[in-house]
C-alpha positions as CSV (number, residue, x, y, z in Angstrom):
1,X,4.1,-8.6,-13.5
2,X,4.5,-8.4,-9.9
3,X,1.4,-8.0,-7.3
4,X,1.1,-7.6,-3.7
5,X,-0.8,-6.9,-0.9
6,X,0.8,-3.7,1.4
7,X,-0.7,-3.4,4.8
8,X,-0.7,-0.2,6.7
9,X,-1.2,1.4,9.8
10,X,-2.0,4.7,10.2
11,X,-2.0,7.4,12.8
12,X,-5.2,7.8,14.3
13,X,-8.0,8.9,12.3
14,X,-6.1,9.3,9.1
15,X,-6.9,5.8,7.2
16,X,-9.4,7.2,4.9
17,X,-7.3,10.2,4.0
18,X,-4.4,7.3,3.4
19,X,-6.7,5.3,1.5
20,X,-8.1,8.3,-0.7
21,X,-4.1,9.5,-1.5
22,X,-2.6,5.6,-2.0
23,X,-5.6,5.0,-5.1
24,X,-4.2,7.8,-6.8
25,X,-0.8,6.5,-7.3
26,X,0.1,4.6,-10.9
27,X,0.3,0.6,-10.0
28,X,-2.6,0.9,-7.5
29,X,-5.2,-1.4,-7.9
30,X,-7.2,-1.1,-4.9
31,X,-6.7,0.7,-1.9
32,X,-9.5,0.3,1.3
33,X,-9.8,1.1,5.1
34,X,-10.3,-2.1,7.0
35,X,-10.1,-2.8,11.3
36,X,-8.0,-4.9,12.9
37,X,-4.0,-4.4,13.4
38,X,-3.9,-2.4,10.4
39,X,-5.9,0.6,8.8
40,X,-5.7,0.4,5.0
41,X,-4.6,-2.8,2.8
42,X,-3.6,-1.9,-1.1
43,X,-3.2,-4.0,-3.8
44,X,-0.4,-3.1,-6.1
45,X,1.1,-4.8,-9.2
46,X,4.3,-3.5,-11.0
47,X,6.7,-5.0,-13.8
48,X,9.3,-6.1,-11.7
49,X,9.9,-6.4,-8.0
50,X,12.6,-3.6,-7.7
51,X,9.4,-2.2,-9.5
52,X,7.6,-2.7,-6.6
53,X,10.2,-1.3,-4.2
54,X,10.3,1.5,-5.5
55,X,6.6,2.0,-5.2
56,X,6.7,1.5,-1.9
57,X,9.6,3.3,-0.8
58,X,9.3,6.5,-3.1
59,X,5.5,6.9,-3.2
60,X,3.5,4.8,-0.9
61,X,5.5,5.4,2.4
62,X,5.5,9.1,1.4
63,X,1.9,9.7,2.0
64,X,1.2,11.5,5.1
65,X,-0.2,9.9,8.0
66,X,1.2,6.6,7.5
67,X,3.7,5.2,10.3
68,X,4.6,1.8,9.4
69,X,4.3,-0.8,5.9
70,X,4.3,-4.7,5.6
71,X,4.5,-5.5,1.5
72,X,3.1,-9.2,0.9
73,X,4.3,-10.2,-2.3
74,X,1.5,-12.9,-3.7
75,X,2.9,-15.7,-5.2
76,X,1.8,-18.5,-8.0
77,X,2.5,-21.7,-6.1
């Protein structure tokens, strides 16, 4: 199992509306508004890491409003 963090930013005034749309996808764990330099940060887990691209690519990145990703992969050191 794969899990990582993907931060987002968000035209203006749409994070919550991101937020709300991102919990509802399979492989979402968590999905909350937060300030700074971006406007939502989701946790997300899938089986694989092509998994995980495809995630991102095909559902998260689809979600209107959003204008730009950053997928931290967390790692077992």
């Amino acid at each position: 199992m794969v899990q990582a963090y993907i931060l987002i930013q968000t035209e203006v005034g749409k994070a919550t509306a991101v937020a709300q749309a991102i919990s509802e996808i399979n492989g979402v764990l968590q999905a909350e508004d937060v300030t700074g330099p971006y406007d939502v940060i989701v946790r997300a887990e899938a089986d694989s890491v092509d998994d995980l691209g495809r995630l991102v690519v095909a559902q998260v990145q689809q979600v209107e409003g959003i204008t730009r990703t950053l997928t931290c992969p967390v790692v077992h050191l």
